[in-house]
N, C-alpha and C positions, 0 to 999 in steps of 0.2 A: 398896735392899732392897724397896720400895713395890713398885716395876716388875716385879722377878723373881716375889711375891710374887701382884700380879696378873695376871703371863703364865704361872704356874704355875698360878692356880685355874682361867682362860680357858682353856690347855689342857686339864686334868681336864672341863670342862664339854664342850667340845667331844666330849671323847673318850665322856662319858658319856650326855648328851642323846639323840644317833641311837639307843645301840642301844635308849633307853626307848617313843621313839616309835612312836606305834603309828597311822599312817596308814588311811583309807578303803581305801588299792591294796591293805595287808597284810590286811583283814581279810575273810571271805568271806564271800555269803549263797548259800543254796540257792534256786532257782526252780524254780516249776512252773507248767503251762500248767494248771490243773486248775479245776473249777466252785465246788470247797471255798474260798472266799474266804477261811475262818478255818484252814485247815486249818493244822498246825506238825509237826514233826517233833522227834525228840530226835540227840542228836548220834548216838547207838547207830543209830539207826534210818536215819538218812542213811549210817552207815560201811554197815551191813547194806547198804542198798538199790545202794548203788556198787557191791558189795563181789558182787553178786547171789542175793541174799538177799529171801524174801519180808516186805515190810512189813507187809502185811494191806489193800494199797493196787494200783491197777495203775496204776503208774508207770512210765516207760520212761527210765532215765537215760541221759546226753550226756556224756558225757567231751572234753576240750582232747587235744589232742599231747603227748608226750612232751615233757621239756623246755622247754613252758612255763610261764613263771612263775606264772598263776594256778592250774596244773594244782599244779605242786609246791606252793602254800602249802595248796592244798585239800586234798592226801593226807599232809601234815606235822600241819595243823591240826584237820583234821575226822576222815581217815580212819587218820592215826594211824601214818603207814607210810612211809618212802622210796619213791621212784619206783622204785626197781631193786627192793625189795621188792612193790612193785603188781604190777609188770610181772612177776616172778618168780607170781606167785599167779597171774594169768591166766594164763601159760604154762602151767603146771600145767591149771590146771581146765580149758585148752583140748586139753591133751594127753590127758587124763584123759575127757574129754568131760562133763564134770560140769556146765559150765555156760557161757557165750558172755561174753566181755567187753559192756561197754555201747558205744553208737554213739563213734566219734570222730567229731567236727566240726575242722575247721580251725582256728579262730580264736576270740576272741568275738564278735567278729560276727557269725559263721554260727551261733555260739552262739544269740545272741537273735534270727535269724534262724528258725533250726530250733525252738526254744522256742514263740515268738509263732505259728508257723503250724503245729503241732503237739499237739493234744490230749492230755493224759494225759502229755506228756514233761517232763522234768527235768535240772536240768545247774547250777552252779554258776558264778559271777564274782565280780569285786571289788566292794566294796561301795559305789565310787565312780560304776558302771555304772548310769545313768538307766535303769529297769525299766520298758517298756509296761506301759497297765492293763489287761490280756489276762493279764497274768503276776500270780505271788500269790510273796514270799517265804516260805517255809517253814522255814527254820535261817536263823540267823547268827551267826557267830563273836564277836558282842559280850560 
């Protein structure tokens, strides 16, 4: 009875623990190449600025590709929206000519590659991503 009793609770834990955790890769921060070392954003203000929208700031956001992972946790977390949902509203506003989606970059790499050598640009990673001191974070999903 002992054994079932603690292969039943080990199961329930296993099964419950994952979905609690809440890892560095799952949580996002926003970067900017910008002179404002203090400067911060609110989560509103970062959907706006993705979203292209004026902040009252002239920042140039960087978007990942479709279908990657820290693309998706960033428009689920921050901007509040499915990917097919994003994609569907740039479509739009491109159709429409209301307004230009932000740059894609490839990877994060080229991510903090475009960031670091880039003034005034902006783009998001995980939070486990070591940030040059060129770069200032501005949001984080903490």
């Amino acid at each position: 009875m002992k054994k079932l009793l603690s292969l039943l609770l080990f199961t329930v834990l296993v099964q419950v623990i994952p979905a609690h955790a809440d890892t560095s890769r799952d949580k996002i921060i926003v970067v900017a190449h910008t002179e404002e070392s203090g400067l911060t954003l609110s989560q509103d203000q970062v959907r706006n600025l993705f979203m292209g929208a004026s902040v009252g700031r002239t920042l140039h956001p960087a978007v990942l590709p479709p279908n990657n992972r820290t693309r998706s946790l960033f428009n689920t977390k921050v901007v509040g929206m499915s990917e097919s949902r994003v994609q569907s509203y740039w479509a739009q506003m491109k159709f429409t000519g209301r307004r230009s989606s932000p740059l894609q970059v490839s990877n994060e790499a080229d991510m903090l590659r475009y960031l670091s050598n880039t003034p005034d640009s902006v783009g998001y990673l995980t939070a486990d991503t070591e940030i040059p001191g060129e770069l200032t974070i501005i949001y984080s999903t903490d």
